[in-house]
N, C-alpha and C positions, 0 to 999 in steps of 0.2 A: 504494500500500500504506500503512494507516494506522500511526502508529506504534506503536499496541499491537502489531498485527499484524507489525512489522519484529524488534521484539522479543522477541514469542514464536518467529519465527523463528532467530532469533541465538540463544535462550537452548537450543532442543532442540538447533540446528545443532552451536556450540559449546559445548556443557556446557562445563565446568570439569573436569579430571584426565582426561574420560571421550573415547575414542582406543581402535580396533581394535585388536588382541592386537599388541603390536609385533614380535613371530616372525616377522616374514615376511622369506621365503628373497628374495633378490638374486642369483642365477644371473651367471656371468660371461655368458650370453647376453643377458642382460636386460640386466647390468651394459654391454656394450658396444653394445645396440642404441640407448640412452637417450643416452650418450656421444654418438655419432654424431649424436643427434638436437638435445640440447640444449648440449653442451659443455661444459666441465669445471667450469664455476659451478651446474650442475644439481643436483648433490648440496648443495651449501649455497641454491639455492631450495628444496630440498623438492621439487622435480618426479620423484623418484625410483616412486610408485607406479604402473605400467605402466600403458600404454592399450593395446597391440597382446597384452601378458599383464600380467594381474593377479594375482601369488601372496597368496593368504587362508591365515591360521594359523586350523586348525584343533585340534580337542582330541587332544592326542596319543594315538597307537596305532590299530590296526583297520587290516583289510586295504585293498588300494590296487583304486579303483573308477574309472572312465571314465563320463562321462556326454555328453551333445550336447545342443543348442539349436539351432532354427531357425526362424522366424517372421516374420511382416506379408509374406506370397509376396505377396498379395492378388491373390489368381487369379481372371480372368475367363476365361469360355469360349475354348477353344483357337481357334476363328476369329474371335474379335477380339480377341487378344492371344496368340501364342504365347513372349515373349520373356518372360514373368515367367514361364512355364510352361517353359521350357529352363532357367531360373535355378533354380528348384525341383528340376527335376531331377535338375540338377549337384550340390546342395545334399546330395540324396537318395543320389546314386553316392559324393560323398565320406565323409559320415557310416558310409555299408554299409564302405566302405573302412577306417574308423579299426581300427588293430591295438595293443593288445588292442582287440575290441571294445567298444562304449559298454554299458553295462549299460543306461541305457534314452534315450530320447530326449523333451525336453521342447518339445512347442511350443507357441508363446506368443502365438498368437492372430494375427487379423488373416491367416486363410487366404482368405477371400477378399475381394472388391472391394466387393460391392455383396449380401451376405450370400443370392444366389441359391443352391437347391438344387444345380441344375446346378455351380457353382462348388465347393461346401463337396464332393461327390462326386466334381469331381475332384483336389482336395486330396486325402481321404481315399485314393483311388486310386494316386497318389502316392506318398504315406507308406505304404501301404502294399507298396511295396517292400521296408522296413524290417521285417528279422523279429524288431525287439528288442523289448521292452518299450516302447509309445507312452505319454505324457500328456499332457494338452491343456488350455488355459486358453483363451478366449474374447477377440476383441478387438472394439470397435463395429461393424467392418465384416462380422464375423458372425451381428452380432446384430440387428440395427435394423429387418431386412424383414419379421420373424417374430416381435421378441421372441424371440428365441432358443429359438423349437421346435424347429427343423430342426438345433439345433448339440449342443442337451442329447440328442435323442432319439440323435444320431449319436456324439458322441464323452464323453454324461458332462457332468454337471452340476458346477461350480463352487460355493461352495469345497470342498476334498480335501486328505487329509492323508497321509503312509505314512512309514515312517522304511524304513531302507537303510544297514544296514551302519554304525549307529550316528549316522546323521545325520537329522533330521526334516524331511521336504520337506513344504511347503505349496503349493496351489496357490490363490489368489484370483481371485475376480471381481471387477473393478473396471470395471465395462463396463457393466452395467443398467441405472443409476441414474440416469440422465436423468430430467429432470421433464417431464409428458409437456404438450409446446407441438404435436403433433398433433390430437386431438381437439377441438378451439375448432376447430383451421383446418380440420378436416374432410378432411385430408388422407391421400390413401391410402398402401399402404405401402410403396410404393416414393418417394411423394416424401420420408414419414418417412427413411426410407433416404438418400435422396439429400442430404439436411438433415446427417445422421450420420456423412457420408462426406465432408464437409469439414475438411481441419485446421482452420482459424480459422471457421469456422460459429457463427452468433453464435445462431440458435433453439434447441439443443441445451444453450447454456449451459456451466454448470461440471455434464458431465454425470462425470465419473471420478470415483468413491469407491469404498470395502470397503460405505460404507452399517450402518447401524447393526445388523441383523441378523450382518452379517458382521464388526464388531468384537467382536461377543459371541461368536460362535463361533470368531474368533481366541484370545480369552483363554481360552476353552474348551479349545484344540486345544494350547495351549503349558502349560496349567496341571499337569501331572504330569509334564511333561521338565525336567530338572536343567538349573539354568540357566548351568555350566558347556559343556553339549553343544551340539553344533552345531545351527545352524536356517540352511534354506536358504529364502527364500519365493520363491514366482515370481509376479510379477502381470503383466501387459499394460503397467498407465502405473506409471512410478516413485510409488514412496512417500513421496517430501519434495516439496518444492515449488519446481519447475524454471521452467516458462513457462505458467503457467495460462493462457492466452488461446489454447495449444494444446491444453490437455487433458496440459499436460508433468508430470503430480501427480498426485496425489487429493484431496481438496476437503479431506478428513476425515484428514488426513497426520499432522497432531496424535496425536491419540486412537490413531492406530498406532503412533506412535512411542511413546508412551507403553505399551503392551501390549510389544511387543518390548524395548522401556529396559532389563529388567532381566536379559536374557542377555546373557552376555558374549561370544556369536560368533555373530553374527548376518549373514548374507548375502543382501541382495536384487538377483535377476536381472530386469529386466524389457526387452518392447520399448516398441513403441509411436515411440517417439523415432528411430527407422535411423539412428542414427550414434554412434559408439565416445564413450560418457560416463564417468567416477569421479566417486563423490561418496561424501562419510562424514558421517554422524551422530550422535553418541557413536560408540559399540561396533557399528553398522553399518555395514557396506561396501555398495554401492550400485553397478550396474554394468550401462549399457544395451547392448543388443545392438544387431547388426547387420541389417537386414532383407536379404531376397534381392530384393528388388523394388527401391526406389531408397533413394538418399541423401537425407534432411530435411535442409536448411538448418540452422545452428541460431540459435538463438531470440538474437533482437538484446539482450538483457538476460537476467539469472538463469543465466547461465552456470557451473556448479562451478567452483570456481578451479584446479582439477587439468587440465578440459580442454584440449584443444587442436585446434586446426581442420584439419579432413581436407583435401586438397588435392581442387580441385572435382572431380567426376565427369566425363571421358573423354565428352562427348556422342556419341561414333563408337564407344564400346564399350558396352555394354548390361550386361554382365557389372562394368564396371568402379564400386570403390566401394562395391559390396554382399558379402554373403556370411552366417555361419553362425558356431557357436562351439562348442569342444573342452574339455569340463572335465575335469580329472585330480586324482582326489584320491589321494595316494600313500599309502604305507604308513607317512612321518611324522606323517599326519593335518592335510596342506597341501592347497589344490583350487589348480591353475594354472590360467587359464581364458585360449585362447588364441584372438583372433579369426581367420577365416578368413578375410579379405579375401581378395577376387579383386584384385589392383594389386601396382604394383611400393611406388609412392612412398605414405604414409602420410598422414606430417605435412606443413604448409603453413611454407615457411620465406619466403613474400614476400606482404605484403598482400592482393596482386594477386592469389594463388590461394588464399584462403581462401574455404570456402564459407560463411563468417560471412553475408553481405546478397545481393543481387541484381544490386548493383553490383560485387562482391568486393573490398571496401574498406571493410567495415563494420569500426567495433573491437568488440569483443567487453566485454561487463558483467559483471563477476560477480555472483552472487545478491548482495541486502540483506546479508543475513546476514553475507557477508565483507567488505561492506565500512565495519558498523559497529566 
């Protein structure tokens, strides 16, 4: 990373005064699951903002709404794979299960493996179990075999916008934009696919961005909401810049930060990444979700300084590791968002069982950004 480039990093990461709405609730549940995990020096590191629940201060008042998340199933046909397909499932019986009901369900792309028809209908199939409100964003692996015909004609084109009970939900595309390195190789579309369905695939390139169309209709879509009110975006890959060699970003993170900079409660949901991340940017909060298909590694550098490493995945349990997420905005106008890991144990308290490296002994980097 050059050092212009470390510095513009630094300079969006940590503004100067600018820092998420500091209201946020600390629950004695919270307060004691943390305890247990980090130890009574926790509150003077700063480790206080949840990983297993993250409470967001939102704009006070408005009635209290439930919402879900669940995504990256990456579903292949039931006879060659049924274990991401019973994980989906489970996903699907617990979400119907939440009391109050979830007012709608977002999911966040990456429904299936290899962007086949057959795969994307039996996602849909699935979900539709769910008699709430569905919406859907796109992730590479539904896109790549078709250009995303089969994903827009079936569930809706990207980007979309709707408010809800006083908060404005966006949803992006950041999955298109690949440049296209098929056409030269004359390759058809499944090997394009195949190329797209690599985490570290080097022909795809730095294919994640909104893309310049889509920061114009970002600044479009925020331009007459008060910029005390709430904004929740959803993308596929995070919005700052994680581990680009996986696609952990968008290319164009800048220029969005820059469009979002001037609300004061700002929350981005995205997958892509399967493993429990915080990160903040000024007045953004930043929070990956959990896939129901497997555990990502995480990325040997660029790590949020907030993280912390999941204890490896159960190779004798299929379930374990993965899961879903439960958002509840109450009637103070706070959203708790709690993951739903299928496991007992969490965090990683010994080297040896972080899923940092391949050897599980890697140490963990944090981004540039924190450690100029």
């Amino acid at each position: 990373m050059s050092k212009s480039r470390q510095h513009d990093t630094a300079r969006i990461s940590r503004p100067s005064g600018e820092h998420p709405d500091s209201a946020v609730v600390l629950t004695r549940r919270t307060f004691l699951h943390k305890a247990a995990i980090y130890g009574a020096g926790a509150a003077a590191c700063g480790l206080f903002p949840s990983l297993s629940t993250i409470d967001m201060a939102f704009a006070q008042g408005g009635p209290s709404f439930k919402f879900a998340w669940i995504s990256d199933t990456h579903l292949y046909p039931k006879e060659v794979n049924s274990r991401f397909v019973e994980k989906t499932v489970r996903a699907v019986k617990e979400v119907q299960a939440m009391n109050p009901p979830a007012d709608f369900l977002i999911f966040g792309g990456d429904l299936a493996q290899l962007g086949d028809p057959v795969e994307l209908r039996l996602g849909a199939g699935l979900l539709n179990e769910l008699k709430i409100r569905k919406v859907f964003i796109p992730g590479e692996h539904d896109w790549y075999l078709d250009m995303g015909a089969t994903w827009n004609k079936m569930f809706g084109a990207s980007p979309w916008t709707f408010d809800h009970k006083g908060v404005r939900f966006i949803g992006l595309d950041t999955v298109s934009h690949a440049e296209d390195f098929w056409t030269s190789r004359k390759m058809n579309a499944k090997e394009r696919m195949g190329h797209m369905a690599t985490l570290d695939g080097t022909l795809g390139g730095a294919w994640a961005a909104v893309g310049p169309a889509g920061l114009k209709w970002l600044s479009s879509a925020l331009s007459g909401w008060a910029k005390d009110k709430p904004v929740v975006v959803f993308s596929h890959n995070p919005l700052y810049e994680y581990y680009p060699p996986w696609n952990f970003w968008v290319r164009d993170w800048l220029p969005v930060q820059e469009i979002l900079a001037p609300f004061a409660n700002v929350t981005n949901i995205h997958g892509h990444t399967h493993q429990v991340l915080y990160n903040e940017i000024g007045k953004m909060r930043s929070i990956g979700m959990l896939a129901t298909s497997w555990p990502w590694p995480y990325a040997p550098e660029g790590v949020p300084i907030l993280t912390r490493p999941m204890v490896r995945a159960d190779p004798g349990d299929h379930f374990d590791g993965v899961g879903w997420s439960g958002l509840d905005m109450n009637a103070r106008g706070r959203v708790d968002n709690e993951y739903k890991m299928w496991r007992k144990d969490v965090f990683a308290e010994a080297a040896v069982d972080s899923g940092a490296g391949d050897n599980g002994n890697q140490v963990l980097s944090p981004r540039v950004a924190d450690r100029i």
